[in-house]
C-alpha positions in Angstrom: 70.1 123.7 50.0 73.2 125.0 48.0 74.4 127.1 50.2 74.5 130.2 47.9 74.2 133.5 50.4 71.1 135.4 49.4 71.3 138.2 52.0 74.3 138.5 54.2 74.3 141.7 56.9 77.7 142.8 58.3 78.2 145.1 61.6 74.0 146.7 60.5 73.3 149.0 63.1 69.8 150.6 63.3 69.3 153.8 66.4 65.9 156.1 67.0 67.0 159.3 68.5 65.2 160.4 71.1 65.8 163.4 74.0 67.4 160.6 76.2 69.6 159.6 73.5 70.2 157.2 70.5 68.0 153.7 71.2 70.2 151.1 69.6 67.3 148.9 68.5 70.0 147.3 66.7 73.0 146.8 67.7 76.4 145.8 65.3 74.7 142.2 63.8 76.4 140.2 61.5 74.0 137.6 60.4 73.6 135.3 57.0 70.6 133.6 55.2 71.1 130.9 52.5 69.0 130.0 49.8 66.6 127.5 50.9 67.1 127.4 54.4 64.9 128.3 57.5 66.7 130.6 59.9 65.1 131.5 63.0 65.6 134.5 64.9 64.5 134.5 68.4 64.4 136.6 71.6 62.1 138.1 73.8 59.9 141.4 73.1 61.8 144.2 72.3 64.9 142.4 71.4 64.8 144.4 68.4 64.0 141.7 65.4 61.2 143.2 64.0 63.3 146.8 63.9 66.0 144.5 62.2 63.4 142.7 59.3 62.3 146.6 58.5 65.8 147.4 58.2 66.6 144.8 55.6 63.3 145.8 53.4 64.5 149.8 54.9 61.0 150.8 56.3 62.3 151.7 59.2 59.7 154.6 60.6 61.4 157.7 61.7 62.7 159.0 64.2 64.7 154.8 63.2 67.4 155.0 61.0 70.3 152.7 59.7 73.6 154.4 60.6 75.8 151.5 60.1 76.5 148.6 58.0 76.0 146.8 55.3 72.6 144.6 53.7 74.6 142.5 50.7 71.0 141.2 48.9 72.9 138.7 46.1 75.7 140.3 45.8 74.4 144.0 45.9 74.5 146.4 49.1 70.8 146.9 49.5 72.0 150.7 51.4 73.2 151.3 48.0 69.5 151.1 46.0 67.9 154.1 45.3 63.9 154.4 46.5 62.9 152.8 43.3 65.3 150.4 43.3 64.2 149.0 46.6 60.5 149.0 45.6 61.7 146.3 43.1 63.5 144.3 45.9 60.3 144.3 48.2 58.1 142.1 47.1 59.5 140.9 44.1 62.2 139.5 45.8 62.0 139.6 49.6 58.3 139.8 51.0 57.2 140.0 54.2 54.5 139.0 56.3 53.6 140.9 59.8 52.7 139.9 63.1 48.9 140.9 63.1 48.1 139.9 59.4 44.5 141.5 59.8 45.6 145.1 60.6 48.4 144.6 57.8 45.4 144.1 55.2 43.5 147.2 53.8 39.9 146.7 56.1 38.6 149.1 52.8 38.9 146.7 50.4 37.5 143.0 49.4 40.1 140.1 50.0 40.2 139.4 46.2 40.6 143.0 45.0 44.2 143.3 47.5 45.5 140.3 46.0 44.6 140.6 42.4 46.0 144.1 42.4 49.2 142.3 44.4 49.3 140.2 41.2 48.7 142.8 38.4 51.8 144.1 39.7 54.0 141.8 40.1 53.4 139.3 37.5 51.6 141.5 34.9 48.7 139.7 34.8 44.9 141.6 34.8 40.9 140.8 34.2 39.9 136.7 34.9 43.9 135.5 34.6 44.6 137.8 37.5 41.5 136.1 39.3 42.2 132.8 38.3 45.8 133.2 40.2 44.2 134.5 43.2 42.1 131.8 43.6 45.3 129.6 42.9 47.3 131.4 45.4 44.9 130.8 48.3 44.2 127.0 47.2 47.9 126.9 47.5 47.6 128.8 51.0 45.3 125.9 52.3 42.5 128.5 53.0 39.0 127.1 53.1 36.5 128.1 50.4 39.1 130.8 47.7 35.9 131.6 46.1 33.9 133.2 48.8 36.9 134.8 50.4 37.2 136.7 47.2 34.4 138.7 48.4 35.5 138.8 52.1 36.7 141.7 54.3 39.5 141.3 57.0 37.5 142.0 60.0 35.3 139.0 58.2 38.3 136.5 58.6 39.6 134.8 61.2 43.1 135.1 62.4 44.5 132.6 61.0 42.2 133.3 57.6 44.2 136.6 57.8 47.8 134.9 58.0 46.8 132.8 54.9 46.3 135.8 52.8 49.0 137.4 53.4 51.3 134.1 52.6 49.4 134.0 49.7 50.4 137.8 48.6 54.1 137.0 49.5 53.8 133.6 47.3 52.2 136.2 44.4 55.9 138.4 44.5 57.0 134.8 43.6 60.7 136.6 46.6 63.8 134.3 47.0 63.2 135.2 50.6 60.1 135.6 52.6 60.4 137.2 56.2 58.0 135.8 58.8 57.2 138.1 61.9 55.8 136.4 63.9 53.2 134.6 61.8 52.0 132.3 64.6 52.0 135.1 67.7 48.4 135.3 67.7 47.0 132.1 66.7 45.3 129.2 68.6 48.0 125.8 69.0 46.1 123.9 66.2 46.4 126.6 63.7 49.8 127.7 64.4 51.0 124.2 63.6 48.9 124.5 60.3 51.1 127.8 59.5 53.8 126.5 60.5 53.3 123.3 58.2 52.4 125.4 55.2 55.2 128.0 55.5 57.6 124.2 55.4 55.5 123.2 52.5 56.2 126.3 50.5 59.7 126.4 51.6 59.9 122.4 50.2 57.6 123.3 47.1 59.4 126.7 46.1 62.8 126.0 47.8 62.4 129.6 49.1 64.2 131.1 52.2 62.3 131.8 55.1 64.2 134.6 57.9 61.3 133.1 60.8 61.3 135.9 63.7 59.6 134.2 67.3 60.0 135.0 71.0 58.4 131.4 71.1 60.8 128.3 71.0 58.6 125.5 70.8 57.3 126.6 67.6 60.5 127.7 66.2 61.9 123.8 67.2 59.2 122.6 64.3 60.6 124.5 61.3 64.4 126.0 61.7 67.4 124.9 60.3 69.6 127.8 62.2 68.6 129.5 65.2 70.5 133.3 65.8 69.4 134.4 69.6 68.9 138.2 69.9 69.3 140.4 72.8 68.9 143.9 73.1 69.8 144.9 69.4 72.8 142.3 69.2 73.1 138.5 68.2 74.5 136.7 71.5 74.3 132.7 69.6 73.7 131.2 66.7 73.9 127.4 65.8 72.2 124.8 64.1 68.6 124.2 65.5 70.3 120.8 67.0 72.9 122.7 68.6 71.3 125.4 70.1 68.3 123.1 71.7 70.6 120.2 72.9 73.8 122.3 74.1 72.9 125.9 74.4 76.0 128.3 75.1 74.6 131.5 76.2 72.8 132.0 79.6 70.3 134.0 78.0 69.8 131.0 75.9 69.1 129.3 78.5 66.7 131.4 79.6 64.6 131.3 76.7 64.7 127.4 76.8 63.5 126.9 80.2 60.8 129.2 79.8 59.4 127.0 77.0 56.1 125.1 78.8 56.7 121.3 79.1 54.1 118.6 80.5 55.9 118.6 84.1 57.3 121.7 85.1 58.7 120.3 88.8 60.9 118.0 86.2 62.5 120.6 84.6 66.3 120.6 85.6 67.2 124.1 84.3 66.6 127.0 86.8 64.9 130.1 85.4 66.9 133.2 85.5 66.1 136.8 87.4 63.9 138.5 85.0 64.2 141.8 83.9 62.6 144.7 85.6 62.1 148.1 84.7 64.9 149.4 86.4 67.1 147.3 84.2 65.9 148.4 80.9 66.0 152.0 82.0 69.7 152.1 83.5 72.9 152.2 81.2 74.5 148.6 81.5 78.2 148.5 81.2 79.8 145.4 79.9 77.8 142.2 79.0 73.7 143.3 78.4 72.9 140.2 80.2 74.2 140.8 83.3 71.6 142.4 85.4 70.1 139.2 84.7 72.8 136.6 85.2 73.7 134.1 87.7 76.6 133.5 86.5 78.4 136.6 86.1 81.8 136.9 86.6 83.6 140.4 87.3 84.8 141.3 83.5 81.3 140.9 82.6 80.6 144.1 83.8 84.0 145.8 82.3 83.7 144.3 79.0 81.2 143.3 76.4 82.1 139.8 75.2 82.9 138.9 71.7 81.3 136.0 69.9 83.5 133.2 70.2 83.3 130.1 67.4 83.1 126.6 69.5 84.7 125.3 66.1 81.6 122.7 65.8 80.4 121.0 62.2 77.5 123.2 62.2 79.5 126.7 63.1 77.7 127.4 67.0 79.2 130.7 68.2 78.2 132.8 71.3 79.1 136.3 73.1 79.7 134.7 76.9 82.5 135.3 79.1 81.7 131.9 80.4 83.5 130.4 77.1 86.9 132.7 77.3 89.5 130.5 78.6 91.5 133.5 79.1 89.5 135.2 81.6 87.0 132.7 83.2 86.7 128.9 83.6 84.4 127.2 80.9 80.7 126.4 82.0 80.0 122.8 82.6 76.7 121.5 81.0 74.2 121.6 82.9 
């Protein structure tokens, strides 16, 4: 990697008005993707990462909209581009692929005639050339038997059939950065470790960034260089994959670790937090989102919303815990 910043959001906040009031889907996020690097962004359902991946490409639906912030795609505030502007940037230069590939592909139209017309207009190719790189794009995509597939429909394909088209329409926009949702979610084991291979493969091949969103740890272990943890709408950690596995700052963290299956559960030292129940979500929480949840929360956690703190490591860890603040609690041994 070079470390050049492709896209870089500072303070992007995303609301959906509704009778109740605004939603803040999300919530103030700083976050940063390099070129060529893997960053995962993880949290449970509803954390709001797929309302932040439309925000970066803005297709947020209404009543969403951004309110705050700033998208800086290679030096350009992407908030800035007019409607056509930003129908060069999708695509062409960030694509992305959705969580249930087979309802994200036209169930009207052949396999073949969605990609060639992909291609035709992104790389102004038509007739048997167009073809030819279809069938090129989906050798390239590891799906079984390009030719016949030409002729397929969705609901003909498999799941994971499915997911290999659509990686082969975001490898046709030829982006700088392709954003994953999910891509595994609904897979088998077997073939989400083939996705997950092939996204590292294209990654290695076309040294393209990949913003990997995932609720599910174990697979995110396999291909991440960063890891940024999301919580209702904000970022609460980020790290180097290393970091974030091996000594995990936030409780909420934690939690997502421990609930990752292993071969024997009874040897699992970590203690699973109190999940979250309705009454949670639906009540106004003052102070630190996590608390309702918490075992460790201190008084100020329900005054104050903490701050990301840097823990000044090689790889730059940083988390929102009051656990860490010297000034107004103790810091958290390791567990």
């Amino acid at each position: 990697m070079n470390h050049e910043v492709l896209l870089r959001l500072e303070g992007l906040k995303t609301y959906f008005e509704t009778a109740r009031g605004p939603v803040r889907a999300v919530d103030d996020v700083d976050l940063a993707v390099e070129a060529g690097e893997i960053v995962a962004l993880v949290g449970e359902s509803g954390s709001g990462k797929t309302v932040l991946a439309h925000s970066i490409l803005r297709l947020v639906p209404p009543p969403g909209r951004i309110v705050d912030g700033r998208m800086v795609w290679r030096g350009r505030d992407l908030l800035g581009c007019t409607t056509e502007e930003m129908r060069r940037v999708r695509g062409r230069e960030i694509a992305m692929i959705f969580q249930n590939a087979q309802a994200a592909l036209n169930p009207v139209y052949p396999i073949g005639r969605q990609l060639v017309s992909v291609i035709e207009l992104h790389q102004r190719l038509a007739g048997h050339a167009a073809r030819d790189e279809a069938l090129r794009l989906l050798h390239l995509a590891q799906l079984t038997e390009p030719e016949k597939r030409l002729a397929a429909y969705p609901h003909e394909l498999s799941g994971g059939m499915c997911q290999r088209v659509m990686i082969a329409m975001a490898l046709a926009c030829r982006p700088a950065l392709l954003i994953a949702d999910e891509p595994t979610s609904s897979l088998d084991v077997t073939i989400q470790a083939e996705i997950v291979q092939l996204l590292l493969h294209i990654r290695h091949q076309f040294g393209m960034a990949i913003l990997f969103i995932s609720h599910d740890l174990g697979v995110v272990a396999q291909i991440c260089d960063r890891v940024a943890v999301m919580l209702d709408g904000r970022i609460v950690e980020t790290g180097s994959a290393k970091e974030v596995y091996v000594s995990p700052k936030h409780p909420y963290t934690r939690l997502l670790l421990a609930s990752v299956p292993v071969p024997d559960p009874t040897a699992r030292r970590d203690r699973l937090l109190a999940p979250v129940t309705r009454e949670d979500v639906a009540l106004p929480v003052s102070g630190c989102r996590f608390r309702p949840r918490c075992s460790d929360a201190l008084a100020i956690c329900a005054e104050r919303d903490p701050m990301l703190r840097d823990f000044t490591s090689r790889d730059g860890q940083i988390a929102a815990c009051w656990l860490y603040n010297e000034a107004a609690a103790p810091t958290l041994q390791s567990r």
